[in-house]
C-alpha positions in Angstrom: 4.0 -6.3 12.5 2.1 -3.1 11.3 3.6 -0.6 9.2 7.3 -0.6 9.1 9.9 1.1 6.9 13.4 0.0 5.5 15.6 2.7 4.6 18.0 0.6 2.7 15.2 -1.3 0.3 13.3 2.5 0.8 10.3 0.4 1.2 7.5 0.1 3.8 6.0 -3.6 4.6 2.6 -3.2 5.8 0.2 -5.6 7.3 -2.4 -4.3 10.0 -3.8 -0.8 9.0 -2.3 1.0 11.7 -2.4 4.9 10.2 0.0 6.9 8.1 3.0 5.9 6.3 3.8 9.2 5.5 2.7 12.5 6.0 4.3 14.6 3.8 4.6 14.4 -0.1 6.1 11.3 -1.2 7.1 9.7 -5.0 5.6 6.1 -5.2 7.2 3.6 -7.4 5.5 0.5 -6.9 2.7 -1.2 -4.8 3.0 -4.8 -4.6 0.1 -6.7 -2.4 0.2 -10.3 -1.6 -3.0 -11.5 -0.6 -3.2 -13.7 2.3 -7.0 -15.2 0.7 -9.0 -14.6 -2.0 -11.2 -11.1 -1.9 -9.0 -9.5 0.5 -9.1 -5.6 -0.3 -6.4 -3.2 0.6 -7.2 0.6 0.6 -5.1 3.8 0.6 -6.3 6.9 1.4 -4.8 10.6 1.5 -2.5 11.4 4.2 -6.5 12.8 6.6 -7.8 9.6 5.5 -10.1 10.9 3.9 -9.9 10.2 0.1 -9.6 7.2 -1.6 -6.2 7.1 -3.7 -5.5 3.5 -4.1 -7.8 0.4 -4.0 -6.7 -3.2 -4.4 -8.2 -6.6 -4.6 -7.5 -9.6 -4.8 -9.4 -12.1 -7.2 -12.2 -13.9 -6.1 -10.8 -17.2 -6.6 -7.0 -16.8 -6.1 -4.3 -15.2 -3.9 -2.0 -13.6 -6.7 0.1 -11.3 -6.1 -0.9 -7.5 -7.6 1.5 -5.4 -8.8 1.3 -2.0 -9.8 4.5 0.3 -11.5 4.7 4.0 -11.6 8.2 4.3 -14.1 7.8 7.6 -14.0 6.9 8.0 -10.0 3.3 8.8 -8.6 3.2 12.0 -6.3 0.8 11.8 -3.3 0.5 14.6 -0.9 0.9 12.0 1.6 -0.8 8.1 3.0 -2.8 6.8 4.7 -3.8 2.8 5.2 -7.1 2.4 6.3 -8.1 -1.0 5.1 -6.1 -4.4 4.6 -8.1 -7.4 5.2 -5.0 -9.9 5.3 -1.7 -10.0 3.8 1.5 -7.8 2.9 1.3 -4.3 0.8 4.8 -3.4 -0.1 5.1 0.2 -0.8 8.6 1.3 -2.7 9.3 4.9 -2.7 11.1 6.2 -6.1 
C-alpha cells in the first residue's frame, strides 16, 4: 500500500512516500503516525515538495504513536510525502 484515500472516514492511510496526497488547498484535522521502530521520521512537504510543513519522529526508544489535532483545521495549499521511514501516517481532512 502507498497512499490511499477513504471517502467515508475522509482520511488518507499512507505508508511508502509515493507523491502528493493532494494538490489543491485542503483543511487538515489530524495527523496520526504510528511508528513501525523507534527514530522513524515522517516528513510533509508543500504540494512542489519543496517546503517543509510537517516533520514527525518517533522517540528514540519507543514506537508510540504521535498524534497531532488541528480543532480549528490547518490550511495547506496542498501535500506532499516525501519521507516515511516505516509505518502508517493517517491524515484526516476537517
Amino acid at each position: 500500500m502507498t497512499i490511499t484515500f477513504n471517502s467515508a472516514t475522509n482520511m488518507y492511510a499512507c505508508t511508502t512516500p509515493a507523491g502528493s496526497l493532494f494538490t489543491t488547498p485542503q483543511v487538515l484535522e489530524r495527523i496520526i503516525y504510528v511508528p513501525a521502530v523507534a527514530g522513524d521520521d515522517l516528513i510533509f512537504k508543500d504540494k512542489s515538495g519543496g517546503t517543509d510543513m510537517i516533520v514527525l519522529k518517533a522517540g528514540a526508544s519507543d514506537t508510540s504513536p504521535i498524534n497531532i489535532d488541528w480543532p480549528n483545521g490547518k490550511h495547506v495549499p496542498g501535500m506532499y510525502m516525501s519521507t516515511i521511514d516505516g509505518g502508517t501516517a493517517y491524515v484526516y481532512l476537517k
